[in-house]
ChimeraX commands (.cxc) that place a marker at each C-alpha (Angstrom):
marker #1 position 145.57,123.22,153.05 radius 0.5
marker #1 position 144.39,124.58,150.13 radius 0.5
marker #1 position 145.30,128.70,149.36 radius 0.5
marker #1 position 141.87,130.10,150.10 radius 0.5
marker #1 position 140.19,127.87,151.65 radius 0.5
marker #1 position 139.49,129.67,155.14 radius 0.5
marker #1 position 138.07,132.69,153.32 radius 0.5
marker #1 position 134.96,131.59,152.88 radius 0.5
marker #1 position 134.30,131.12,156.60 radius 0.5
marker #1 position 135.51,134.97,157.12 radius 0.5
marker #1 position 132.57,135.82,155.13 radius 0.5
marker #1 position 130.19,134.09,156.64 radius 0.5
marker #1 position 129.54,136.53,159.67 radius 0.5
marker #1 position 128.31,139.43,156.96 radius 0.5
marker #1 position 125.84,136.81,155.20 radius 0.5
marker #1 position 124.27,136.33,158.32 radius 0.5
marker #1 position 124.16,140.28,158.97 radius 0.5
marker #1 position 123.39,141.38,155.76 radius 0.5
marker #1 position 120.18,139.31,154.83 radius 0.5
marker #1 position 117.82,141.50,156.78 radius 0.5
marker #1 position 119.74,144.77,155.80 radius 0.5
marker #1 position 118.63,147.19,153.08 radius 0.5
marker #1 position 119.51,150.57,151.90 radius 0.5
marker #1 position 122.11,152.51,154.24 radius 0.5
marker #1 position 122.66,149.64,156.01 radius 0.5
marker #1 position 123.58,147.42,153.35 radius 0.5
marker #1 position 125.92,149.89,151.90 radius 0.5
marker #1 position 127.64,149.84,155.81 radius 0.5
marker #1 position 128.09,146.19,155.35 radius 0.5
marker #1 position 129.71,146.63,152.47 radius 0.5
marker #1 position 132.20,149.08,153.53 radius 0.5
marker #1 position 132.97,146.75,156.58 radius 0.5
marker #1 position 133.26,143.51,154.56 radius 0.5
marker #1 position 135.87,145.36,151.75 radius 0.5
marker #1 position 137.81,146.17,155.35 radius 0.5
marker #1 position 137.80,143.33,157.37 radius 0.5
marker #1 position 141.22,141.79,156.83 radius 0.5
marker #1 position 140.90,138.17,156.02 radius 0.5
marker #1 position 137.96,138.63,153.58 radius 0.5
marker #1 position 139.29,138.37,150.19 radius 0.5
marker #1 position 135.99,136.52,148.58 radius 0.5
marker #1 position 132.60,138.55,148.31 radius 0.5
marker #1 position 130.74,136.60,145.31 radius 0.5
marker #1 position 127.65,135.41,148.09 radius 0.5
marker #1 position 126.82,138.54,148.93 radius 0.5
marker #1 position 125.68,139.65,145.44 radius 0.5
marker #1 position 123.31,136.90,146.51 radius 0.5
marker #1 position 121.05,139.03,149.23 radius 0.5
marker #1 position 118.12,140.70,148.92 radius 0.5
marker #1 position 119.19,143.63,149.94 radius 0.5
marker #1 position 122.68,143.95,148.67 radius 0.5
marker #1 position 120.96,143.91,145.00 radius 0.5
marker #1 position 118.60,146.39,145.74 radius 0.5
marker #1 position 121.62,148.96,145.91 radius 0.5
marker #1 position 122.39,148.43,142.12 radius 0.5
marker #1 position 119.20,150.61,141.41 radius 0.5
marker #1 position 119.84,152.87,144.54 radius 0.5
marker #1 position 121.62,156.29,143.02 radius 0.5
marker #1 position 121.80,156.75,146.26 radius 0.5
marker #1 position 124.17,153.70,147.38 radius 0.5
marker #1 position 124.99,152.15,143.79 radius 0.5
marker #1 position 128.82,153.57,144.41 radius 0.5
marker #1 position 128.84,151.02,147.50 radius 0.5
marker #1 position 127.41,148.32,145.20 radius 0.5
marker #1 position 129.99,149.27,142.19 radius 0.5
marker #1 position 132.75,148.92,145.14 radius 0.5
marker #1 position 131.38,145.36,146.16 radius 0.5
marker #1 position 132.05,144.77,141.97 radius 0.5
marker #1 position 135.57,146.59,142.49 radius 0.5
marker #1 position 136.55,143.93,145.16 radius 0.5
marker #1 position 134.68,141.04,143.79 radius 0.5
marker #1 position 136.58,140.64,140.76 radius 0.5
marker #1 position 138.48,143.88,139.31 radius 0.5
marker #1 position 141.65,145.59,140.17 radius 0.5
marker #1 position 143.17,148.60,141.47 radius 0.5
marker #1 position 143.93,150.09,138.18 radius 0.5
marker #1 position 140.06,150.00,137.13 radius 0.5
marker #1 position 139.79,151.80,140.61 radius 0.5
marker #1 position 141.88,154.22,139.14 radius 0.5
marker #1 position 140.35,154.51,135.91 radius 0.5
marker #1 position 136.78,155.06,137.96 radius 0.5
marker #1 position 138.12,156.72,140.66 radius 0.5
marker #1 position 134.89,159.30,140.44 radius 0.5
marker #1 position 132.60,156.57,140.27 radius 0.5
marker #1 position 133.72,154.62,143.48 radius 0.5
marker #1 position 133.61,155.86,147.41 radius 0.5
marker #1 position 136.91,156.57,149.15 radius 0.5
marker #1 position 139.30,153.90,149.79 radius 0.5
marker #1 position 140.63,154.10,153.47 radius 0.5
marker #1 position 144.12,152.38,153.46 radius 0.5
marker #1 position 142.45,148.64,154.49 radius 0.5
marker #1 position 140.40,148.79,151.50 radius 0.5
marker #1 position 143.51,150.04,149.32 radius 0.5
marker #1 position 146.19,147.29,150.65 radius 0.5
marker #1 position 143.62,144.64,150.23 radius 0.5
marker #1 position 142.48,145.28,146.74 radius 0.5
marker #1 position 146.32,145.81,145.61 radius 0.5
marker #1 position 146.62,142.01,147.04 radius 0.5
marker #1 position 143.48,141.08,144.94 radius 0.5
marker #1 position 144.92,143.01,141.55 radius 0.5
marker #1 position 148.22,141.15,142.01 radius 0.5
marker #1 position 145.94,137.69,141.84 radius 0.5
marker #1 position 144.22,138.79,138.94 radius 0.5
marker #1 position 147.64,139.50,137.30 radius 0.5
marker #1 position 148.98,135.87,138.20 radius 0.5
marker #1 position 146.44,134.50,136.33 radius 0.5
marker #1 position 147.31,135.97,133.09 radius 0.5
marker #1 position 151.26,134.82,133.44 radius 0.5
marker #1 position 153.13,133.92,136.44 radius 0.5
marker #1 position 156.62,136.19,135.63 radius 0.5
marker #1 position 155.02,139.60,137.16 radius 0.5
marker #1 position 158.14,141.93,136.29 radius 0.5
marker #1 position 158.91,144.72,139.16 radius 0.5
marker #1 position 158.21,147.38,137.01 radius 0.5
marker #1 position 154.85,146.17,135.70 radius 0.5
marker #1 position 153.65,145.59,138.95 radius 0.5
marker #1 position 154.68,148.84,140.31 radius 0.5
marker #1 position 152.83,150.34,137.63 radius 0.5
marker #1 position 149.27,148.54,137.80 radius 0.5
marker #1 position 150.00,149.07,141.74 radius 0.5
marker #1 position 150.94,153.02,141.57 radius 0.5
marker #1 position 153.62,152.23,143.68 radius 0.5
marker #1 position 156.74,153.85,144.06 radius 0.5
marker #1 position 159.59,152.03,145.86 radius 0.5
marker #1 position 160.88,148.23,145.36 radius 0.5
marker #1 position 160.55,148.30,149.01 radius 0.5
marker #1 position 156.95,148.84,149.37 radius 0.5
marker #1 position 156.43,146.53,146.52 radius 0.5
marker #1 position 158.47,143.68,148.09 radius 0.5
marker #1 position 156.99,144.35,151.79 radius 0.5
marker #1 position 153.29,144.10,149.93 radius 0.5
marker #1 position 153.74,140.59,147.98 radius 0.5
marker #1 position 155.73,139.43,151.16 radius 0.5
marker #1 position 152.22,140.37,153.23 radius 0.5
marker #1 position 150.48,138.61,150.56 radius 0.5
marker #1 position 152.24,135.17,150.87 radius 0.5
marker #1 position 151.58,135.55,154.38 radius 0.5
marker #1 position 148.08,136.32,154.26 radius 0.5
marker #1 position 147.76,132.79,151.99 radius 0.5
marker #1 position 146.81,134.87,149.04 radius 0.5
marker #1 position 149.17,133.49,146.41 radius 0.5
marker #1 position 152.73,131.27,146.70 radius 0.5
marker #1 position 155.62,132.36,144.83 radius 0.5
marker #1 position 159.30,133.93,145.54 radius 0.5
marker #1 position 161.07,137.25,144.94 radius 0.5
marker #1 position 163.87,137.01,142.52 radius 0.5
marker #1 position 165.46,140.08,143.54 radius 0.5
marker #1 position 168.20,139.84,141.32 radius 0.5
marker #1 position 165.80,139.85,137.75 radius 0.5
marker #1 position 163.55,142.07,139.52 radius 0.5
marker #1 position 160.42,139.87,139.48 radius 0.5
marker #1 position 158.17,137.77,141.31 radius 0.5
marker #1 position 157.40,134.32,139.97 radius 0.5
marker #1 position 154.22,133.15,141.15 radius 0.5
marker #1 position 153.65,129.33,141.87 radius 0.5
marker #1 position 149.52,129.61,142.79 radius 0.5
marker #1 position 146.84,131.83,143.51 radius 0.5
marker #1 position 143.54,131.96,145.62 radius 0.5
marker #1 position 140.40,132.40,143.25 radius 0.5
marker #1 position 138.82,135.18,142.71 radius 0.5
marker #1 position 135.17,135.49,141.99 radius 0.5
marker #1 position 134.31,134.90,138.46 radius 0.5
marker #1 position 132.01,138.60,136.46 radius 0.5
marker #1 position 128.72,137.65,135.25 radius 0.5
marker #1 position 128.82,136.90,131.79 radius 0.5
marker #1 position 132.66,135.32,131.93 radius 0.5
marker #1 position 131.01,131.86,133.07 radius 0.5
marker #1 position 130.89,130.42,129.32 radius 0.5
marker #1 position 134.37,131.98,129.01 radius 0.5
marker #1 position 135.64,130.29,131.94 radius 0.5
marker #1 position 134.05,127.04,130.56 radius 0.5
marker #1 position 135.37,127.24,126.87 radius 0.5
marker #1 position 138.75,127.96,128.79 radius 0.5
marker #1 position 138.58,125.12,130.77 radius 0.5
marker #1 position 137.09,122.60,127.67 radius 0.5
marker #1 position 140.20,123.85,125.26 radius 0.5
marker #1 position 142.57,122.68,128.47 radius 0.5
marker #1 position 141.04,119.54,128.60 radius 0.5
marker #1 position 141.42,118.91,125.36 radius 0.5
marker #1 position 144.61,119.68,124.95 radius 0.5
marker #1 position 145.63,117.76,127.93 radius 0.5
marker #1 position 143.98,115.07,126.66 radius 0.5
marker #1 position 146.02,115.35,123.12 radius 0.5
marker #1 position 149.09,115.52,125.78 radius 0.5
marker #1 position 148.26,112.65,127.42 radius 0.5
marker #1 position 147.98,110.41,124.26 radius 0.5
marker #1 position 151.17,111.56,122.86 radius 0.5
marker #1 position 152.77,110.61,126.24 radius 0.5
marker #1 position 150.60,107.00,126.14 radius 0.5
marker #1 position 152.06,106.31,122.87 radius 0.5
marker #1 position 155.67,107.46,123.11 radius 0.5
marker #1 position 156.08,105.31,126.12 radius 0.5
marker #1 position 154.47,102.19,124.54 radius 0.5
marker #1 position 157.19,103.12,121.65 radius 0.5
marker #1 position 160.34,103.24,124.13 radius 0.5
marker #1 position 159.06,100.05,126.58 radius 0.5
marker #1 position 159.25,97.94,123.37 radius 0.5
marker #1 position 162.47,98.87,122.49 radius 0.5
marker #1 position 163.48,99.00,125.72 radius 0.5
marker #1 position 162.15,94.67,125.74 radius 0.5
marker #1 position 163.76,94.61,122.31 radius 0.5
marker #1 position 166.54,95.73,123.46 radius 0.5
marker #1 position 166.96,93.68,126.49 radius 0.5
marker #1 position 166.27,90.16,124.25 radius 0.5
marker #1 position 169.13,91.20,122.25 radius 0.5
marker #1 position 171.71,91.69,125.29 radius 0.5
marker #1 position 170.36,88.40,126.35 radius 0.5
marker #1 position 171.10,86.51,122.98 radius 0.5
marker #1 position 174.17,88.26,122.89 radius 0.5
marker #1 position 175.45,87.02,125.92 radius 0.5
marker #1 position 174.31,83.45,125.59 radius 0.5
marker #1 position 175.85,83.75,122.39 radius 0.5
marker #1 position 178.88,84.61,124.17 radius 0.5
marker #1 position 178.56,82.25,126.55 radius 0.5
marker #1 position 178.28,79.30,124.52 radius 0.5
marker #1 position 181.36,80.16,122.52 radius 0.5
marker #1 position 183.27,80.37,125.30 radius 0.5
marker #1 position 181.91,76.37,126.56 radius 0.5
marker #1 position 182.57,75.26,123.12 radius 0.5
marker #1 position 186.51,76.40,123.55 radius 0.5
marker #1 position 186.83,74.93,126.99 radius 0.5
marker #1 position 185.35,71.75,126.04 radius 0.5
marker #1 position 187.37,71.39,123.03 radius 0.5
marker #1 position 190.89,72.19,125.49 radius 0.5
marker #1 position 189.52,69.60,128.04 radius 0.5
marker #1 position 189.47,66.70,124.72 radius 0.5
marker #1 position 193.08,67.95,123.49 radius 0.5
marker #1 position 194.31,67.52,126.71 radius 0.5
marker #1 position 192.75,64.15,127.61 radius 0.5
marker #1 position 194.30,62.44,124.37 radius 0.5
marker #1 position 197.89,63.08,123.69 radius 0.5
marker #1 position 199.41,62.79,119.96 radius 0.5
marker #1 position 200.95,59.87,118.97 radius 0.5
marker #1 position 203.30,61.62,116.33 radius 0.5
marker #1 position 205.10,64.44,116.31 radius 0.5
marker #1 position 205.84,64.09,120.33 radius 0.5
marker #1 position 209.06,64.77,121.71 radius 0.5
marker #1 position 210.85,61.68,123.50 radius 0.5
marker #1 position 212.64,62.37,126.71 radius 0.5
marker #1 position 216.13,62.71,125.87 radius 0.5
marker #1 position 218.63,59.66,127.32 radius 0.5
marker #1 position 216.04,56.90,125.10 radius 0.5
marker #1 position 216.56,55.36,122.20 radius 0.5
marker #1 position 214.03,53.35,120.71 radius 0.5
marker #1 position 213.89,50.74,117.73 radius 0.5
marker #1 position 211.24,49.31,115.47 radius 0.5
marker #1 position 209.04,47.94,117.63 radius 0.5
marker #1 position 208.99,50.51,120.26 radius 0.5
marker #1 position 211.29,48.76,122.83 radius 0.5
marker #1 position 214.11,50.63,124.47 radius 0.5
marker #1 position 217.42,49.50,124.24 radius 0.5
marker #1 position 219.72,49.43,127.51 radius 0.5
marker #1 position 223.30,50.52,126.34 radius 0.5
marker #1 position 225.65,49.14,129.34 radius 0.5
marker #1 position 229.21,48.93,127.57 radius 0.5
marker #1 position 231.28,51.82,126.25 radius 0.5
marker #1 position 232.59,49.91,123.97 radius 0.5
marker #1 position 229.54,47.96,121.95 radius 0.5
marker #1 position 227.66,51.79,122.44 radius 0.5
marker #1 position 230.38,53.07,120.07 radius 0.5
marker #1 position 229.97,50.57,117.78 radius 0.5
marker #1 position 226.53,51.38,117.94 radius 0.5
marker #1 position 226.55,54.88,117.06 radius 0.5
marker #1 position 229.00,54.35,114.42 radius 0.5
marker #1 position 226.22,53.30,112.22 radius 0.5
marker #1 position 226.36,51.22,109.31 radius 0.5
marker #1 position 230.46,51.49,108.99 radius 0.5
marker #1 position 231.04,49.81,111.95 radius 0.5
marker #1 position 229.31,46.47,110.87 radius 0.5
marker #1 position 231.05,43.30,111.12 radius 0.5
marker #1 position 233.91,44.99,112.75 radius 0.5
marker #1 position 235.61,43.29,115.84 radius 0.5
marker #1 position 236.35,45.26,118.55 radius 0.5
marker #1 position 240.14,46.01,119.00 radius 0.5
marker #1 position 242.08,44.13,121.12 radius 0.5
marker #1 position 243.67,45.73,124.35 radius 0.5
marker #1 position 247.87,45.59,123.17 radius 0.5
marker #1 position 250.25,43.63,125.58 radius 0.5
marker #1 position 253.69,44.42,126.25 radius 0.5
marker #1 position 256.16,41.79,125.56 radius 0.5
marker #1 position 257.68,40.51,129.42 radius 0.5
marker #1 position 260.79,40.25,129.83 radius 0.5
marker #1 position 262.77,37.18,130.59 radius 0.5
marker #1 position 264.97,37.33,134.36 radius 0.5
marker #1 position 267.97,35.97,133.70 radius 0.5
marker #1 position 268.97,33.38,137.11 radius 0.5
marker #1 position 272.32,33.56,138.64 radius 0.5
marker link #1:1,2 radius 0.2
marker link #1:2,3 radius 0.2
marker link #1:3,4 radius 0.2
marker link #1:4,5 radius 0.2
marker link #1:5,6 radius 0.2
marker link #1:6,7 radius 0.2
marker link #1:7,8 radius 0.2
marker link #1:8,9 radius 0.2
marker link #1:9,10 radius 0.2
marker link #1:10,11 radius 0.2
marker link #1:11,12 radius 0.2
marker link #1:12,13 radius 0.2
marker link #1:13,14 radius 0.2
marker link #1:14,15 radius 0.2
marker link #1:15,16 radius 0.2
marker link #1:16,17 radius 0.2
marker link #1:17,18 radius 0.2
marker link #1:18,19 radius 0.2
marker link #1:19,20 radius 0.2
marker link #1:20,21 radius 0.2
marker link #1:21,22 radius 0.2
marker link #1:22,23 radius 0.2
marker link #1:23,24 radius 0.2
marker link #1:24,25 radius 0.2
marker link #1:25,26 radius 0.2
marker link #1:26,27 radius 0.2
marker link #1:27,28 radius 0.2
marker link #1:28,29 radius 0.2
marker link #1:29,30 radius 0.2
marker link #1:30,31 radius 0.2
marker link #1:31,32 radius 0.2
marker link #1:32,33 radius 0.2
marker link #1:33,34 radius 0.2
marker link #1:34,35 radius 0.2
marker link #1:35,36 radius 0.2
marker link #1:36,37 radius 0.2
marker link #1:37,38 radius 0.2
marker link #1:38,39 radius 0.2
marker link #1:39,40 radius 0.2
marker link #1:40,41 radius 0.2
marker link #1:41,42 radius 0.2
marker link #1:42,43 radius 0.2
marker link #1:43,44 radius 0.2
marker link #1:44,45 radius 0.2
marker link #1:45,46 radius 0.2
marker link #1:46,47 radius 0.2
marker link #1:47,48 radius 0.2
marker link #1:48,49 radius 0.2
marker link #1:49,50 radius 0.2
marker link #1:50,51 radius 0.2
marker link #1:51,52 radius 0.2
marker link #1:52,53 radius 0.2
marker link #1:53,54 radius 0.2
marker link #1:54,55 radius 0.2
marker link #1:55,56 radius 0.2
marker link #1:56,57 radius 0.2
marker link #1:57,58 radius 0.2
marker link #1:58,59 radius 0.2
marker link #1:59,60 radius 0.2
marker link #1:60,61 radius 0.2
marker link #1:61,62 radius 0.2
marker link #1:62,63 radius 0.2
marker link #1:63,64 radius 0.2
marker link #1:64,65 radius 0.2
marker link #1:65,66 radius 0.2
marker link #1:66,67 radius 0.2
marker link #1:67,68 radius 0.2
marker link #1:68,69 radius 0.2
marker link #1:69,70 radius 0.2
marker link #1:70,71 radius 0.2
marker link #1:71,72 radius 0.2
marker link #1:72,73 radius 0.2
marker link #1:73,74 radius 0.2
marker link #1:74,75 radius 0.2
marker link #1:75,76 radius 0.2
marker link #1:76,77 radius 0.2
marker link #1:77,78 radius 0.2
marker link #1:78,79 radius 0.2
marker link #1:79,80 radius 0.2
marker link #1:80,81 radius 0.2
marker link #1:81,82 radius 0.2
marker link #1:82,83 radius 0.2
marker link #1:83,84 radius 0.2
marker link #1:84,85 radius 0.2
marker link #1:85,86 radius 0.2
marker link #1:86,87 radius 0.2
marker link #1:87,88 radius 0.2
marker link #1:88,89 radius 0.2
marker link #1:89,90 radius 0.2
marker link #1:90,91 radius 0.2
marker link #1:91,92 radius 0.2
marker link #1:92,93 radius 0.2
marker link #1:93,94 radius 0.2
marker link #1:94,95 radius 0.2
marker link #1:95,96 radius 0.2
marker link #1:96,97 radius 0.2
marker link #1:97,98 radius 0.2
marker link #1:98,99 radius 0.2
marker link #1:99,100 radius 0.2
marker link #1:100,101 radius 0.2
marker link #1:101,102 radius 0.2
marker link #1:102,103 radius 0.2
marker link #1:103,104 radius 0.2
marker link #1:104,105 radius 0.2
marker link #1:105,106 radius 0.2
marker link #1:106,107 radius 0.2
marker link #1:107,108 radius 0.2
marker link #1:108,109 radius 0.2
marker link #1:109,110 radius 0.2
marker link #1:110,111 radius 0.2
marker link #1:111,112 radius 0.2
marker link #1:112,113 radius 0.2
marker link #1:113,114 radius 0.2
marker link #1:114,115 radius 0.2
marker link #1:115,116 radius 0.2
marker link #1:116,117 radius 0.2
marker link #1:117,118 radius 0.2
marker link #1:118,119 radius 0.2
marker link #1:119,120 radius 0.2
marker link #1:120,121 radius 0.2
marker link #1:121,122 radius 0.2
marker link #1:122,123 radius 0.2
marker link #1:123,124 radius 0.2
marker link #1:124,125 radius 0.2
marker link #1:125,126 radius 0.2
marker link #1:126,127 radius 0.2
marker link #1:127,128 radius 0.2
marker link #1:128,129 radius 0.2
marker link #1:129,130 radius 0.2
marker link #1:130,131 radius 0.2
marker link #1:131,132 radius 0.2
marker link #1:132,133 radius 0.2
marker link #1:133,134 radius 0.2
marker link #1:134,135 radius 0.2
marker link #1:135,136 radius 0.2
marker link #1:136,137 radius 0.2
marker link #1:137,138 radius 0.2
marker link #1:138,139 radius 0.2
marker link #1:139,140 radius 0.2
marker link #1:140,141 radius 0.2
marker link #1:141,142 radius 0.2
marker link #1:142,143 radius 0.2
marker link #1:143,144 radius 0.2
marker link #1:144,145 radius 0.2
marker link #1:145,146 radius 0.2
marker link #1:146,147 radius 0.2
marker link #1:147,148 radius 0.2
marker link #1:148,149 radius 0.2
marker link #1:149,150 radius 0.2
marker link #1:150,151 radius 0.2
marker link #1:151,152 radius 0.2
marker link #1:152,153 radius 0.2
marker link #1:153,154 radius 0.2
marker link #1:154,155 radius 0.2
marker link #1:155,156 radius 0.2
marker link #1:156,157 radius 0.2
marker link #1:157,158 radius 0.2
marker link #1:158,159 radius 0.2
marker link #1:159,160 radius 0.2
marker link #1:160,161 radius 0.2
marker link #1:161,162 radius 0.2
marker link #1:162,163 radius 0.2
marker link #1:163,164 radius 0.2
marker link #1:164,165 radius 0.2
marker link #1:165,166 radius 0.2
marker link #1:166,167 radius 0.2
marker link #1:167,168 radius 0.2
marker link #1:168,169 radius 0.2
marker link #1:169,170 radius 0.2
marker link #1:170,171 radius 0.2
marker link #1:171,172 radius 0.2
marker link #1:172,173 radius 0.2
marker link #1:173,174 radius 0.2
marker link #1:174,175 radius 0.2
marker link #1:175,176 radius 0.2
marker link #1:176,177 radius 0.2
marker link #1:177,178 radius 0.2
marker link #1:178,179 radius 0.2
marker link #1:179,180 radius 0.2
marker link #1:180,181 radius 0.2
marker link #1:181,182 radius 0.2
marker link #1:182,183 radius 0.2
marker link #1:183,184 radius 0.2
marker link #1:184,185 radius 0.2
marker link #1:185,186 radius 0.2
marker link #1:186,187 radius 0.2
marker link #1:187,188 radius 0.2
marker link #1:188,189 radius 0.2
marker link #1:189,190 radius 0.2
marker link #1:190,191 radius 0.2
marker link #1:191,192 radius 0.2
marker link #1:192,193 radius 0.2
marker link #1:193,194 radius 0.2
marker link #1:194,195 radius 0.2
marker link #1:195,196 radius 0.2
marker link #1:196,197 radius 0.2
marker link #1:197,198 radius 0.2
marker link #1:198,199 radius 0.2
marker link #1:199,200 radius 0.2
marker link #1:200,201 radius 0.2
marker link #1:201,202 radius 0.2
marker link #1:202,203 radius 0.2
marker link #1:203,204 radius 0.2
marker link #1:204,205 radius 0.2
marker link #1:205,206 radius 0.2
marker link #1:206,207 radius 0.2
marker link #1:207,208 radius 0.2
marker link #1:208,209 radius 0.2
marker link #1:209,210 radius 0.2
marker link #1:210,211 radius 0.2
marker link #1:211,212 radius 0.2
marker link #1:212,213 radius 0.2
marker link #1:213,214 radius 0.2
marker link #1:214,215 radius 0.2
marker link #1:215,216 radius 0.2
marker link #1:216,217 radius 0.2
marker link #1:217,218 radius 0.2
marker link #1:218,219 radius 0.2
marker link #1:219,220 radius 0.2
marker link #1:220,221 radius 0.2
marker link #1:221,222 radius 0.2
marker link #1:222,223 radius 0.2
marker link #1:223,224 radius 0.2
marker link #1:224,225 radius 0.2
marker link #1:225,226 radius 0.2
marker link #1:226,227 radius 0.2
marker link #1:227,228 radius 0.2
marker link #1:228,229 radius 0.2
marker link #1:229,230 radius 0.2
marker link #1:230,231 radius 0.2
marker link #1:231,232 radius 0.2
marker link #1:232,233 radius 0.2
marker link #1:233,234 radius 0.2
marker link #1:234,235 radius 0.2
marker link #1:235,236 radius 0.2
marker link #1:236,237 radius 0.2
marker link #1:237,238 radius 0.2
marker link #1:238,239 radius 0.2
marker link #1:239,240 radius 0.2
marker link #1:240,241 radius 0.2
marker link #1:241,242 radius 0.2
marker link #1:242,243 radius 0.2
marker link #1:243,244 radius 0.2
marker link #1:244,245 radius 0.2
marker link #1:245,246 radius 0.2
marker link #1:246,247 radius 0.2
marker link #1:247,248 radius 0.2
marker link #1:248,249 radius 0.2
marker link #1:249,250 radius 0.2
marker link #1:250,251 radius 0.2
marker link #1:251,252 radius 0.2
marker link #1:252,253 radius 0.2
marker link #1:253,254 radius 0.2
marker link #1:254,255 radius 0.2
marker link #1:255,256 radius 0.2
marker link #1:256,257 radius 0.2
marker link #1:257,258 radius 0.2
marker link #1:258,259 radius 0.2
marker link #1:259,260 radius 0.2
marker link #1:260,261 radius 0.2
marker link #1:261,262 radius 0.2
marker link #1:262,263 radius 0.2
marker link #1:263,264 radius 0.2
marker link #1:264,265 radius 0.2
marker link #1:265,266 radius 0.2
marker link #1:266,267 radius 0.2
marker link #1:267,268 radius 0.2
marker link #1:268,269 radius 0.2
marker link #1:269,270 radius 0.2
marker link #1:270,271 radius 0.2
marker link #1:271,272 radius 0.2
marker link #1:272,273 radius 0.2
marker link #1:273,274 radius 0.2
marker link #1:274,275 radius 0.2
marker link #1:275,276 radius 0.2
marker link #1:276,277 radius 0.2
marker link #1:277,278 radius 0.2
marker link #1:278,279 radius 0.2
marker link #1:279,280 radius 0.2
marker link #1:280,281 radius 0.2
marker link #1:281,282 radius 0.2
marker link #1:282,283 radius 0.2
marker link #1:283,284 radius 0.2
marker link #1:284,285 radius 0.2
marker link #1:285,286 radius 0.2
marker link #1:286,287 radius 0.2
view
């Protein structure tokens, strides 16, 4: 639920009430409406008959310059007209310190301790503190107490009601912010147009890259698989234990002797194999 959104209902009882009331009466209703705690918006009631009449009453104008006090000014300018403006009892005084601190949020949401305390005529941190906390509870405003930089940062605010006259201000306020969200919001458009197409740009690129990659590496294994399919005809190691001659038969080498004619090469051409010696026998002689 919106902050502020039940407030209008509170009202609603002293619209009723107040559209057959003039004079004295009206200035009563006004003085009960400022009180009543849940009533934080009073902009309607500028609205009745008889609550306008009291502008041009000396008699009861204070009560219609305190329906202006509440409607949209703060306790400071209560203090600055204090001679102007009835009494506040404490109700009224509590409520329209919750309103000021509104009014303050909308002008920057880092409301320093001391600043506050000052536009509040407060004393203590502690009262301070104990009226912001009643604030967040009444739904007035959202925001948290840094205790430690002494300040409250505000996240959002009820509305207030808006002085006659600060309409058009309100409006040229709220045409510069759409404006300049608007500029915001085409700066935005374009920069991410800019970064999804070199974010795509990018991508493409990885993907050549790696089917670059990956046809290098299907070229290499290709080319192993054909080396290892045909095997070279020259240049090969033969098993050891084989000899080979012209024609690419192998020769059987059974005898110890013809082998070492054979491996003797050329020299040992023509040559005859020695012949195994024989001892000379001896004769017996017979008896």
């Amino acid at each position: 639920m919106d902050l502020g959104s039940n407030f209008a209902a509170k009202l609603e009882p002293y619209l009723l009430m107040g559209k057959s009331m003039k004079g004295a009466a009206a200035a009563k209703l006004i003085q009960e409406a400022t009180s009543a705690p849940g009533v934080f918006v009073f902009g309607e009631l500028f609205e009745l008959p008889g609550i306008r009449d009291l502008e041009k009453n000396e008699q009861h104008s204070k009560s219609y310059k305190l329906l202006q006090l509440f409607a949209y000014k703060t306790y400071w300018d209560y203090l600055e007209n204090k001679d102007q403006l009835p009494a506040l009892n404490e109700a009224q005084t509590i409520k329209l310190k919750h309103l000021s601190i509104v009014s303050m949020a909308t002008e920057k949401r880092i409301l320093p301790y001391p600043q506050l305390m000052s536009s509040l005529a407060m004393s203590t941190i502690r009262d301070l503190e104990d009226l912001i906390i009643d604030a967040i509870y009444l739904d007035i405003l959202r925001g948290k107490l840094d205790q430690k930089e002494s300040q409250l940062e505000v996240e959002y605010t009820m509305g207030r009601d808006l002085e006659p006259g600060k309409v058009e201000t309100m409006l040229n306020a709220l045409r510069d912010w759409a404006l300049t969200t608007s500029a915001v919001l085409a700066t935005l458009d374009s920069q991410i147009s800019t970064i999804s197409a070199q974010t795509a740009f990018d991508q493409k690129r990885k993907e050549d890259y790696e089917a670059h990659v990956q046809q290098i590496i299907k070229e290499v294994n290709d080319k192993k698989e054909s080396n290892s399919s045909y095997p070279s005809s020259s240049g090969s190691r033969r098993p050891q234990g084989q000899n080979t001659t012209g024609s690419g038969d192998r020769m059987d080498v059974d005898e110890p002797e013809v082998q070492g004619l054979v491996s003797s090469g050329s020299k040992g051409k023509n040559r005859k194999a020695p012949q195994a010696e024989t001892k000379p026998s001896r004769k017996r002689n017979r008896f």
